[in-house]
C-alpha positions as CSV (number, residue, x, y, z in Angstrom):
1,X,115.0,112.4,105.3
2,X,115.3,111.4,101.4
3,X,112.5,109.5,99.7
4,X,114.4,109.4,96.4
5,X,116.7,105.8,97.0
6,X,115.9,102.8,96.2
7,X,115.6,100.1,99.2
8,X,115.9,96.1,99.3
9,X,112.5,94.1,100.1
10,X,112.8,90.9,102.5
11,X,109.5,89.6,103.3
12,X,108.3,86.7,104.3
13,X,104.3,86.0,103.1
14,X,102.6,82.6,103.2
15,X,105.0,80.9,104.1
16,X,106.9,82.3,100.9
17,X,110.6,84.4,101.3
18,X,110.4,87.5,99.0
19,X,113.5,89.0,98.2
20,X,113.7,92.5,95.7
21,X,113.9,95.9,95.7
22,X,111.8,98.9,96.0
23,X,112.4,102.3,93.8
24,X,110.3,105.2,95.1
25,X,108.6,107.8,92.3
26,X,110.0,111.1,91.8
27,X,106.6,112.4,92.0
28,X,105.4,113.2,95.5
29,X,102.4,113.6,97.9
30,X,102.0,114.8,101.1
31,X,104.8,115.3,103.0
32,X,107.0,114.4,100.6
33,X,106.3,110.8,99.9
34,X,106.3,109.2,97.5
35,X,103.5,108.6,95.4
36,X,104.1,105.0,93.8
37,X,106.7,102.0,94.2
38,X,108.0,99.9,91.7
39,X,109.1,97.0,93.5
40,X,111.0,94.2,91.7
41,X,111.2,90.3,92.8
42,X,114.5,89.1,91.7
43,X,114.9,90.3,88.1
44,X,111.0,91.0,87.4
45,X,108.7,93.6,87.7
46,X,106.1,92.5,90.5
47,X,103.5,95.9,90.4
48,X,104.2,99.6,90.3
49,X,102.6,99.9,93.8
50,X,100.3,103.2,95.2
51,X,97.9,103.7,98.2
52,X,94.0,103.5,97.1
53,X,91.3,103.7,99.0
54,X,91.2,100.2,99.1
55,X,94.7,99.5,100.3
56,X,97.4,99.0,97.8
57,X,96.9,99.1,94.3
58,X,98.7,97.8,91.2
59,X,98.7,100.7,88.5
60,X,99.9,98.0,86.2
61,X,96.6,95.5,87.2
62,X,93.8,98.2,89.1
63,X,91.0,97.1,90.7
64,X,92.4,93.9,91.0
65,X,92.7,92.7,95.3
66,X,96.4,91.2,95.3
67,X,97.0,90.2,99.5
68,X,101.1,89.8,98.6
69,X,100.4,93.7,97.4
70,X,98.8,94.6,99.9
71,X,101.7,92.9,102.8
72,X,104.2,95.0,100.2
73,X,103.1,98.0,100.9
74,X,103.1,97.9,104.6
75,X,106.2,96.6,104.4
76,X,106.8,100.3,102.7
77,X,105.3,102.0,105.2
78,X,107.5,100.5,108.4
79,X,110.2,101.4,105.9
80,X,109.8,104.7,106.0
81,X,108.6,104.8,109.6
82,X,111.5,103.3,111.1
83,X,113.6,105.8,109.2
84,X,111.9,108.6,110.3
85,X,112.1,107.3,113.8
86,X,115.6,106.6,113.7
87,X,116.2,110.4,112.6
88,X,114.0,111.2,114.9
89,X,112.0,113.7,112.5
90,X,108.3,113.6,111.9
C-alpha cells in the first residue's frame, strides 16, 4: 500500500458538510505512515494535521483543542484502514 497520494475529505461534523482534500507528508513513522496531513477545505488551508498525545494536533496552531481536528484525523485513520483491509495487508 502507498501512503504518498493525496485523498478527498467528505465529512459531515455538527451538522456541517466538509468537503477537501488530504496530502500525506513525505516524511514517515512507523510503518510507513505518514507523519502529518495537510488537509485543505475548498481552496484553504484548514491545519497541517499530526497525532499528539492529546489527539490531533495543528502544527500550524499547537496546543490549541480544535474537535473538527480532531473528527479529521479519524477520518484519516478509517482512510487508511479501509485501504489496508481492502488489500488485505496489515
Amino acid at each position: 500500500m502507498t501512503f504518498e497520494k493525496n485523498f478527498p475529505l467528505c465529512l459531515a461534523f455538527e451538522q456541517k458538510h466538509y468537503l477537501g482534500t488530504i496530502t500525506p507528508s513525505v516524511e514517515k513513522g512507523p510503518g510507513g505512515m505518514p507523519l502529518s496531513f495537510r488537509v485543505t477545505l475548498g481552496d484553504e488551508v484548514f491545519a497541517d494535521l499530526y497525532s499528539g498525545d492529546d489527539g490531533w494536533q495543528d502544527r500550524l496552531t499547537p496546543g490549541l483543542p480544535n474537535p473538527l481536528a480532531n473528527a479529521i484525523g479519524n477520518y484519516i485513520l478509517q482512510y487508511y484502514e479501509q485501504q489496508v483491509g481492502a488489500t488485505g495487508r496489515t
